[in-house]
C-alpha positions in Angstrom: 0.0 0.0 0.0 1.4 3.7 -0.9 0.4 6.2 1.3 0.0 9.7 1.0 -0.2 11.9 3.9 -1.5 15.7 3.0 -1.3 18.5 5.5 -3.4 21.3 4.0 -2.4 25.0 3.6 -2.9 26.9 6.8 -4.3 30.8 5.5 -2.3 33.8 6.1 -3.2 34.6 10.0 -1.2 36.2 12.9 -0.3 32.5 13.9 1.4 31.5 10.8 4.2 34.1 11.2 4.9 33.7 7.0 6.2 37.2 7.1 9.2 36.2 10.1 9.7 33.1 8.3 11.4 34.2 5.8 14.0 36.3 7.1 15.8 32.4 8.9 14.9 31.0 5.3 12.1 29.0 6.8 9.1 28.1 4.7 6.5 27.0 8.2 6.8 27.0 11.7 6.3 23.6 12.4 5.9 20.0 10.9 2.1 18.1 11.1 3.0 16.2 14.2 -0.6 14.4 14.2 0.3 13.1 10.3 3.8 12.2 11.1 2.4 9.7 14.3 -0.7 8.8 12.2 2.2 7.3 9.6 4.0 5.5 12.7 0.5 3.8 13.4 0.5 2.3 9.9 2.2 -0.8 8.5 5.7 -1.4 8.9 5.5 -2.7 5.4 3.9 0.3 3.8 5.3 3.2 1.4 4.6 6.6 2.8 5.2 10.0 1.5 4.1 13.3 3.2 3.0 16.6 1.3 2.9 19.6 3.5 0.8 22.3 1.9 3.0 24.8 3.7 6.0 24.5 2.4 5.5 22.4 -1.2 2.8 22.2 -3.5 0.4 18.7 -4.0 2.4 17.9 -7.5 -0.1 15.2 -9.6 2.9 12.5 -9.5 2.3 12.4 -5.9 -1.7 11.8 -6.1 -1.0 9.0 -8.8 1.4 7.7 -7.0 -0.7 7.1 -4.2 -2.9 4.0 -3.3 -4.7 6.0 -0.4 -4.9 9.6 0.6 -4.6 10.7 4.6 -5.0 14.1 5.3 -5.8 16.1 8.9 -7.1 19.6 9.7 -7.6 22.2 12.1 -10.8 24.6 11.4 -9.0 27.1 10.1 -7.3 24.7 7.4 -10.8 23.3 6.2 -10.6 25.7 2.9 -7.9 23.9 1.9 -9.0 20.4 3.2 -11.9 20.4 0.8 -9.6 20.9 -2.5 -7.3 17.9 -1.6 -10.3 15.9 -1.0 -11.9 17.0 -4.4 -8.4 16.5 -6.0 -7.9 13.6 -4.8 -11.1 11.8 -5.3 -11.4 13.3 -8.8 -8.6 10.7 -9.8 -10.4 8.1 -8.0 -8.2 7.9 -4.7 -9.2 6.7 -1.9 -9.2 9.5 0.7 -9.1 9.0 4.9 -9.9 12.0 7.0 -9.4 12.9 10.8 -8.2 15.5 13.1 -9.9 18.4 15.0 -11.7 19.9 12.4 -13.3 16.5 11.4 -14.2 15.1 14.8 -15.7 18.7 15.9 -17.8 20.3 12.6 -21.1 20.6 12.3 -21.0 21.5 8.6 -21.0 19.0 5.9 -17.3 16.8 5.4 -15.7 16.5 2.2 -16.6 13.6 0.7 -14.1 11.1 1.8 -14.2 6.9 1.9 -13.3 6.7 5.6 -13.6 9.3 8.4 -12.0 8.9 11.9 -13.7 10.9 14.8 -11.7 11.5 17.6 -8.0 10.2 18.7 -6.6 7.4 16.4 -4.5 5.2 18.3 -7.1 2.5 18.5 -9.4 2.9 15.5 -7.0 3.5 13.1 -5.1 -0.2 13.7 -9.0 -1.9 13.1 -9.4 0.2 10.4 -6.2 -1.9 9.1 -7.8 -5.0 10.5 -10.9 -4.3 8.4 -9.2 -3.0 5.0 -7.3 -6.1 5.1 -10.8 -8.0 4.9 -12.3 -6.1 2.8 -14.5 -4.5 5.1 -13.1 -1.0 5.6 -16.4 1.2 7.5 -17.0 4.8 6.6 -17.0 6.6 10.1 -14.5 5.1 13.0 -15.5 7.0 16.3 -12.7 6.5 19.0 -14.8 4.8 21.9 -12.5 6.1 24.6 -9.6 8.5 25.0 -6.6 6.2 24.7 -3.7 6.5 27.1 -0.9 7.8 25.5 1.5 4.7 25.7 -0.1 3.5 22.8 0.8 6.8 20.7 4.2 5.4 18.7 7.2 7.0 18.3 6.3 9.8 15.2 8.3 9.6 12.3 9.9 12.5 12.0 12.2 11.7 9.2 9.5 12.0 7.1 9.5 16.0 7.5 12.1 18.0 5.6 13.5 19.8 8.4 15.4 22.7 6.5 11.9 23.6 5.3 11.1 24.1 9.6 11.3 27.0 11.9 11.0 24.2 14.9 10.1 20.7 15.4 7.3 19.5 17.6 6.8 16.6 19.6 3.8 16.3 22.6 3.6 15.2 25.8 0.2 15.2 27.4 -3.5 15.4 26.1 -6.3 17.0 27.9 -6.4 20.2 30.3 -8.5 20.0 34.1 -9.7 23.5 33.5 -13.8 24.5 32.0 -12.7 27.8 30.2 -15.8 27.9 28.5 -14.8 28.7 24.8 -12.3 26.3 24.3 -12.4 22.8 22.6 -9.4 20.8 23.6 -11.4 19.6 26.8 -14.4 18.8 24.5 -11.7 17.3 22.1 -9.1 15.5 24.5 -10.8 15.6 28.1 -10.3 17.0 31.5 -8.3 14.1 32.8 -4.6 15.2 31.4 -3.3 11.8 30.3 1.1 12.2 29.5 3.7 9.7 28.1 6.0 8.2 30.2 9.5 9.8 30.2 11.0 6.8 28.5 8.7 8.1 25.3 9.8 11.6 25.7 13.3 10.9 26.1 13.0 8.3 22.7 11.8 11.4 21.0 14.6 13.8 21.9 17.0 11.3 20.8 15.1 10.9 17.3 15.5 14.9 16.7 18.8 14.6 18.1 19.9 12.0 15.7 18.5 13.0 13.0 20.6 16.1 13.1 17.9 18.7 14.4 19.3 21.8 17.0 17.1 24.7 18.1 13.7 25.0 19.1 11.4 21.7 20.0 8.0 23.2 20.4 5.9 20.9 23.1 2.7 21.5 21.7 0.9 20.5 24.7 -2.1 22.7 25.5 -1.6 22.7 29.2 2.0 21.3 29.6 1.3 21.7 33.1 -2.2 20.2 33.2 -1.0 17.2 35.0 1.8 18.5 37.6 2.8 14.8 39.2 3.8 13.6 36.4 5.6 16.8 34.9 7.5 16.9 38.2 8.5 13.6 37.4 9.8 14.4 33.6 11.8 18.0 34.0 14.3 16.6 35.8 15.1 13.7 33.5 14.6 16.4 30.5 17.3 18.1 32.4 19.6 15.6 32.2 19.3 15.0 29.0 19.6 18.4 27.5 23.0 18.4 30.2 24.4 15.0 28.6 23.9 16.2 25.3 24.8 20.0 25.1 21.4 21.4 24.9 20.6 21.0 21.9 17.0 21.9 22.3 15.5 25.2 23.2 12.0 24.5 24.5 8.5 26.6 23.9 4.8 25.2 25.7 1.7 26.4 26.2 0.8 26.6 30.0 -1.9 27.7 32.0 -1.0 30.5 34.1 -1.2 29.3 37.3 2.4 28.2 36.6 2.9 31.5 38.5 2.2 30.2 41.6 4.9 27.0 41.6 8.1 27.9 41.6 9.7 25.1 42.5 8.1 23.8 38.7 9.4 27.2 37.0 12.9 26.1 38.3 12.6 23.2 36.9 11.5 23.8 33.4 14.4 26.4 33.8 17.1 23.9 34.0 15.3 21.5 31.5 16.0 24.2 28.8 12.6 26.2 28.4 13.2 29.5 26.7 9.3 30.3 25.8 5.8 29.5 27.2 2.7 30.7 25.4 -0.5 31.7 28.3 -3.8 32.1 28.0 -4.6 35.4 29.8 -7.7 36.5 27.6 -8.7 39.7 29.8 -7.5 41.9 32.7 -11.7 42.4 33.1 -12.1 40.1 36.1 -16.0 39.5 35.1 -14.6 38.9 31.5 -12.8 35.8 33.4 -15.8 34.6 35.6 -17.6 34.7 32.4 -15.1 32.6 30.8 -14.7 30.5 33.9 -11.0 30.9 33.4 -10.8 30.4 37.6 -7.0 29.8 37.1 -6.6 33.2 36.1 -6.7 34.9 39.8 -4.8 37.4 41.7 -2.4 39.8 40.1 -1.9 38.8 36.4 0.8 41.2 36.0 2.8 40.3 39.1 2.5 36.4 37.7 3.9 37.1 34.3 6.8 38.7 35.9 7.5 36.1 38.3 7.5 33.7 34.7 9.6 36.0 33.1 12.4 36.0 36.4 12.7 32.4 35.4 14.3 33.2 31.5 11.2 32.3 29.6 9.9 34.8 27.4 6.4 35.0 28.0 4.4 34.7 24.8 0.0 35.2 25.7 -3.2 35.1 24.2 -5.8 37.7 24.7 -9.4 38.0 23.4 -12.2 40.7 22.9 -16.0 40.3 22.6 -16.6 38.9 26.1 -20.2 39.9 27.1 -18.7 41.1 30.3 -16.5 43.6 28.2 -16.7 47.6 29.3 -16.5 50.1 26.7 -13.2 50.6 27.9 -11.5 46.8 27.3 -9.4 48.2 24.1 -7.6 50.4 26.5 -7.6 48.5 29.1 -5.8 45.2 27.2 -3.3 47.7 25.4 -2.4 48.9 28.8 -2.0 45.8 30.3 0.5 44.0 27.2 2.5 47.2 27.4 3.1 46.4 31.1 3.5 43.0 30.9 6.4 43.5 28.6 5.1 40.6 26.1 6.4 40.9 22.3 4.2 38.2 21.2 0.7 39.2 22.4 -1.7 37.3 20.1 -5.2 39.1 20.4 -8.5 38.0 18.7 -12.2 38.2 19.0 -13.9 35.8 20.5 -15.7 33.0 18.6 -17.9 30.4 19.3 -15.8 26.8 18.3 -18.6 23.7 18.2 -19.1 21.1 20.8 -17.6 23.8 23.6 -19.8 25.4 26.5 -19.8 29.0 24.6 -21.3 27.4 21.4 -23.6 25.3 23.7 -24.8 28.6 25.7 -25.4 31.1 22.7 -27.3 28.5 21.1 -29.9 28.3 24.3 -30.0 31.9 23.8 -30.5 31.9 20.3 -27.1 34.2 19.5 -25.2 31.6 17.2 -24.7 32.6 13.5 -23.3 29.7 11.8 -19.4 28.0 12.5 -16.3 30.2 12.6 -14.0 30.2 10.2 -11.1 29.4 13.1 -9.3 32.1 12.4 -10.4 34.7 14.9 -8.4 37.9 13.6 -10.3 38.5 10.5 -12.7 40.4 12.3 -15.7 38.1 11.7 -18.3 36.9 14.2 -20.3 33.8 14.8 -22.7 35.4 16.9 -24.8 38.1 18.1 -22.3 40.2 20.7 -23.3 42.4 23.6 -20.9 45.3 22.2 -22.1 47.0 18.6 -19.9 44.8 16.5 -19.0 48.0 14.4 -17.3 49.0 17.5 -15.3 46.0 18.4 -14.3 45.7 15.6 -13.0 49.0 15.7 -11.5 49.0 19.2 -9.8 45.3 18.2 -8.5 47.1 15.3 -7.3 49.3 17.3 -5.5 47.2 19.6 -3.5 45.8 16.7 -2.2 48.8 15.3 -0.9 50.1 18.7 0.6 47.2 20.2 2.2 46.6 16.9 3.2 49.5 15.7 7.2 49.5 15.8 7.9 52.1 18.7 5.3 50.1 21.3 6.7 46.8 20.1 10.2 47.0 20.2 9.3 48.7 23.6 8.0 45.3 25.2 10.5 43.4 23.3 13.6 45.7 25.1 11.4 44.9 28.2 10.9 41.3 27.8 14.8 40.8 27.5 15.5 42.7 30.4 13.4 40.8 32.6 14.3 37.3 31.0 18.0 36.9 32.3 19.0 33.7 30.8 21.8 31.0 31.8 22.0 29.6 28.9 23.0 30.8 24.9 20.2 29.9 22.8 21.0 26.8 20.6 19.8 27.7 16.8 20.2 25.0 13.4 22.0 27.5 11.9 25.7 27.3 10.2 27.7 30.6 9.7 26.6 30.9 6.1 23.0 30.5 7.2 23.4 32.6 10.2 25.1 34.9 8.1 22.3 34.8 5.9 19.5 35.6 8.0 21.1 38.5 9.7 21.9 40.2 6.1 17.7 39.7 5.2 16.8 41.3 8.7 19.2 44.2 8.1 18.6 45.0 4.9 14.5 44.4 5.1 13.9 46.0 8.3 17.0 48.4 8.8 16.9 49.8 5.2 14.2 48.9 3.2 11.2 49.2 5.0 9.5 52.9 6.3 10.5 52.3 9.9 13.8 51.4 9.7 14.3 54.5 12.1 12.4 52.6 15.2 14.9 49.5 14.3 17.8 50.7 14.5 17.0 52.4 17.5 15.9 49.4 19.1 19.0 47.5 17.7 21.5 50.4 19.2 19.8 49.5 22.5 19.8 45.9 22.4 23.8 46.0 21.6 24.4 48.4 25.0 21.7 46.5 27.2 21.7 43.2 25.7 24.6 42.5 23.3 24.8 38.3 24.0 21.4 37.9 22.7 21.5 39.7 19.4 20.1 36.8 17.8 17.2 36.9 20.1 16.4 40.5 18.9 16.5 40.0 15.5 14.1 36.8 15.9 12.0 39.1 18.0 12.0 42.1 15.4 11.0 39.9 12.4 8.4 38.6 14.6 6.9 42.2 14.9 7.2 42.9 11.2 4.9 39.5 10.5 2.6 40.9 13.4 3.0 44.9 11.3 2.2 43.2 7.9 -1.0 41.6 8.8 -2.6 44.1 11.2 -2.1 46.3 8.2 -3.5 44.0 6.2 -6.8 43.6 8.6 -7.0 47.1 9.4 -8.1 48.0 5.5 -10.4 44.8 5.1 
């Protein structure tokens, strides 16, 4: 059997960072981790080959090539989802679909030959079983949330790692929190289920041998969701990183309640964390009770800083369109990124995602409008808001432009470093030529090119007095701000 495994195109959005990418000669920011462990489910015996929207094109060879066609989505991918499927089954392929967007929809699937509806550890091996037989079903629904020492080592070697800004690898599934918009508890449960550290540590030695150095994003939504056991891994992470030159610089998402532990924020210091994305939403404490975000208490500046002391860069989503929202949240949110001195504030409006508490409410009080498009910076709504729309949309607009603009951002960025003492030099996959490389596009892009090369080369000046061992940092950090620049400026005239 030949295999091909399809990751569609993810759309332009503030989380795609294809305007930063390009400056490190990157083409995406991360491989499709959930295709790459699907193919490690599969027969030893099969052929594989993956297509990643994001960084090739589907070529026709490769469709008639292929036996069977496997391709995944998020929400915000689904544009794309439905032209492989039509593609594909246009020259009578046999196309398999699963992944977020498929388990949670409400709108009609492509039409595919098999679907798989929730986590594929245990239907996809029957699916085998049946194919085998001849008696391949249409719709496999997972039963039960598998533990994760049946999820296989991923096959990373199937990615072309040049192509990548970082690799990925995950730990844990699930999150113990009810914030009420989100669908990774309806998706994965509120029972945080983790590998063991023998599977984590097998994992780091695959990137490792296969030649990888840099950033290993842990694209756990919680990484923290289940403390025992993460108390249990940092110190082995630790040692490995120790035993084999730290290789890897590591980036999670966390909830922020990590604040409060700091014996944990040690560790994950020594383990080699550099980054940790939060979900802070809202200063507007009835914003949060509304949310039932109860994790986010006390002083949420004061607990970013106390991250921060530990030499992660704090990274933090925020959202507008809460029904709890004053007239005054637009200031309120710029005033509170500026003082947390975060570069990488990534603010939407809020949608309603299906299957989650939010979508479940509105739809009791007869506010819904139809499915988001999972992109929740394109100033669309899904449902009837409190606030005029014309005005949120206006005050998020807003938002964007200010905290983006060069002067504010470079700002927090100066900010962030100073509070982010580090121990350690960043590792990066780059040689001199390519390091060379990407510092000569930054330069000339930002520092001469573009109409605010003033603001840069202010903020470079400073960052060589203040800062000068982490000059790589800044410039990652500046072309980060120009992708964030582009696309506000982009959204701002739609």
């Amino acid at each position: 059997m030949k295999v091909l495994l399809v990751n569609p195109e993810f759309p332009d959005t503030y989380w795609s960072f294809r305007h930063a990418l390009p400056f490190e000669g990157k083409r995406c920011a991360f491989p499709p981790l959930g295709l790459l462990t699907v193919s490690a489910l599969l027969p030893n015996d099969w052929e594989r080959r993956l297509v990643d929207l994001n960084i090739q094109s589907l070529k026709q060879s490769d469709i008639d090539w292929a036996d069977m066609v496997f391709a995944t989505a998020m929400l915000v991918q689904k544009d794309s989802l439905k032209e492989v499927v039509k593609r594909c089954k246009a020259h009578g392929k046999r196309v398999v679909l699963g992944g977020p967007y498929v388990t949670t929809t409400i709108e009609d699937l492509p039409d595919a030959d098999h679907i798989f509806l929730g986590e594929a550890e245990t239907t996809l091996p029957q699916f085998i079983e049946d194919l085998a037989r001849g008696e391949a079903k249409r719709s496999y629904q997972a039963t039960e949330r598998p533990p994760l020492s049946a999820t296989p080592l991923a096959h990373f070697h199937l990615a072309d790692m040049k192509r990548y800004s970082a690799m990925s690898v995950q730990y844990s599934r699930g999150c113990p929190f009810s914030c009420e918009f989100c669908d990774i508890i309806e998706i994965y449960g509120r029972v945080p289920r983790t590998k063991s550290n023998q599977q984590m540590l097998a994992e780091f030695d695959a990137l490792r041998d296969l030649g990888w150095r840099g950033t290993v994003f842990i694209v756990d939504d919680n990484f923290i969701g289940n403390k025992k056991n993460v108390r249990k891994l940092l110190p082995e992470l630790a040692e490995w990183q120790k035993r084999n030159g730290f290789p890897f610089s590591l980036l999670t998402e966390s909830s922020l309640n990590l604040a409060d532990d700091e014996p944990l924020l040690a560790d994950m210091r020594e383990a080699g964390f550099r980054r940790v994305f939060l979900g802070i939403e809202t200063p507007v404490e009835e914003s949060l009770k509304e949310a039932q975000k109860s994790q986010n208490r006390g002083n949420l500046l004061e607990s970013v800083k106390k991250i921060q002391s530990y030499g992660m860069e704090v990274m933090a989503g925020f959202i507008v369109g809460f029904d709890n929202d004053p007239i005054d949240i637009f200031e309120r949110q710029i005033d509170f990124i500026r003082k947390s001195a975060i570069p990488l504030a990534m603010v939407g409006l809020l949608n309603a995602l299906p299957d989650t508490q939010l979508w479940k409410r509105l739809e009791r009080e007869g506010r819904l409008l139809g499915e988001a498009s999972g992109n929740n910076t394109v100033c669309t709504f899904n449902f009837k808001t409190r606030m005029d729309p014309a005005l949120l949309i206006q005050g998020y607009q807003t938002i964007m432009r200010t905290i983006y603009s060069p002067r504010e951002y470079y700002e927090r960025a100066l900010a962030s470093m100073k509070r982010t003492a580090q121990q350690f030099t960043e590792p990066n996959h780059y040689n001199v030529v390519n390091g060379l490389a990407s510092f000569t596009r930054v330069f000339v892009r930002l520092g001469v090119i573009d109409r605010e090369r003033k603001e840069f080369w202010r903020f470079f000046t400073k960052t060589l007095f203040k800062h000068h061992t982490r000059i790589a940092e800044s410039l990652r950090l500046a072309a980060m701000g120009y992708h964030f620049r582009k696309l506000s400026d982009a959204y701002s005239q739609s």
